[in-house]
N, C-alpha and C positions, 0 to 999 in steps of 0.2 A: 414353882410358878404359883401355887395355890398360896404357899403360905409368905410370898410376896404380896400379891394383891390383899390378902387380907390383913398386912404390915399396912398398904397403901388405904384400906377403908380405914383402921383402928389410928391413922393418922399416925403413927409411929416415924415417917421422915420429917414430923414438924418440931420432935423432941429429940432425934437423935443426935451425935455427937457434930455432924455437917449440918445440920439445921438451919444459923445461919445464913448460909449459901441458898440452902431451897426457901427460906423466909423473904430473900433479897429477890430469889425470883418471881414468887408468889406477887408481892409487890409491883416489880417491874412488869409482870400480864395484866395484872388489875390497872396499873393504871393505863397501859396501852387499851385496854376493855374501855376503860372512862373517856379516853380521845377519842377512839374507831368510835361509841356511841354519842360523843357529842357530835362531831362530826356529822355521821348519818341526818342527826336530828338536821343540823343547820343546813346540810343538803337537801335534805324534803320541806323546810320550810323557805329558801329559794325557788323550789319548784314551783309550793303553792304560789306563792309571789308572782314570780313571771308567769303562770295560769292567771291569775287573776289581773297582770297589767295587761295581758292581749285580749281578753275581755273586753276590759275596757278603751284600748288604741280599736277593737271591734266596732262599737260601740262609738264612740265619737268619728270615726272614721264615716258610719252610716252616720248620722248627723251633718258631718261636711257634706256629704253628697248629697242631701235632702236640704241642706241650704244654698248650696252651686246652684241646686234643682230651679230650687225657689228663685235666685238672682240672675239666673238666665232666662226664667220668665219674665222678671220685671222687666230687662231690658230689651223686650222689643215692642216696637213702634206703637202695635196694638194697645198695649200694653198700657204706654206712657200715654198715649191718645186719651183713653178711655179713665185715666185716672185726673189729666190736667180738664178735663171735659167736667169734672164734679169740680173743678175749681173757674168753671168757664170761663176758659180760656182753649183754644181753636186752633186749628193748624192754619198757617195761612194760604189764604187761595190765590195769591199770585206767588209763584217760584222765585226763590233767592238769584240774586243777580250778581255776579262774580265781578269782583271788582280790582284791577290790575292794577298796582302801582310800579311805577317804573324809578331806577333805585337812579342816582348818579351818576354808574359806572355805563348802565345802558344806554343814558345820553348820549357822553362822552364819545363811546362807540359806535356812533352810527352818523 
């Protein structure tokens, strides 16, 4: 046991007569090592990504609701009153008068 592992520090399976074979595999870990850590990388920097786009769908999200805010103030009554009022112009003081027209067909009909 001892004087394998110390075959294994002095590097002795990288010259000996199977070599090849441990060199082919040496090879084939490294580069699976270089995928698993690309990999990783491109995994953590999607995260940051989608952290940073809910952020900002946050962020604009509060904006729409602070202009909803804002557009459902303008539209009411007080609202438009007091704004057409700086361009004097008035609501008027006698009520709109409903006005029926009666089409051909109701003629006809009766």
């Amino acid at each position: 046991m001892k004087n394998g592992l110390l075959d294994i520090l002095k590097g002795k399976f990288l010259v000996s007569g199977d070599a090849p074979k441990n060199w082919l595999f040496i090879i084939f870990a490294s580069f699976l090592a270089a995928v698993m850590i690309g990999s990783s990388h491109s995994a953590d920097a999607k995260v940051h990504k989608i952290a940073a786009l809910n952020e900002e769908v946050k962020e604009l999200r509060s904006q729409f609701v602070d202009a909803h805010k804002d557009v459902q103030k303008l539209k009411l009554e007080s609202k438009i009153t007091e704004i057409l009022e700086k361009e004097e112009i008035y609501p008027s003081e006698i009520p709109p008068k409903k006005i029926r027209v009666k089409s051909i067909k109701e003629d006809r009909g009766r």
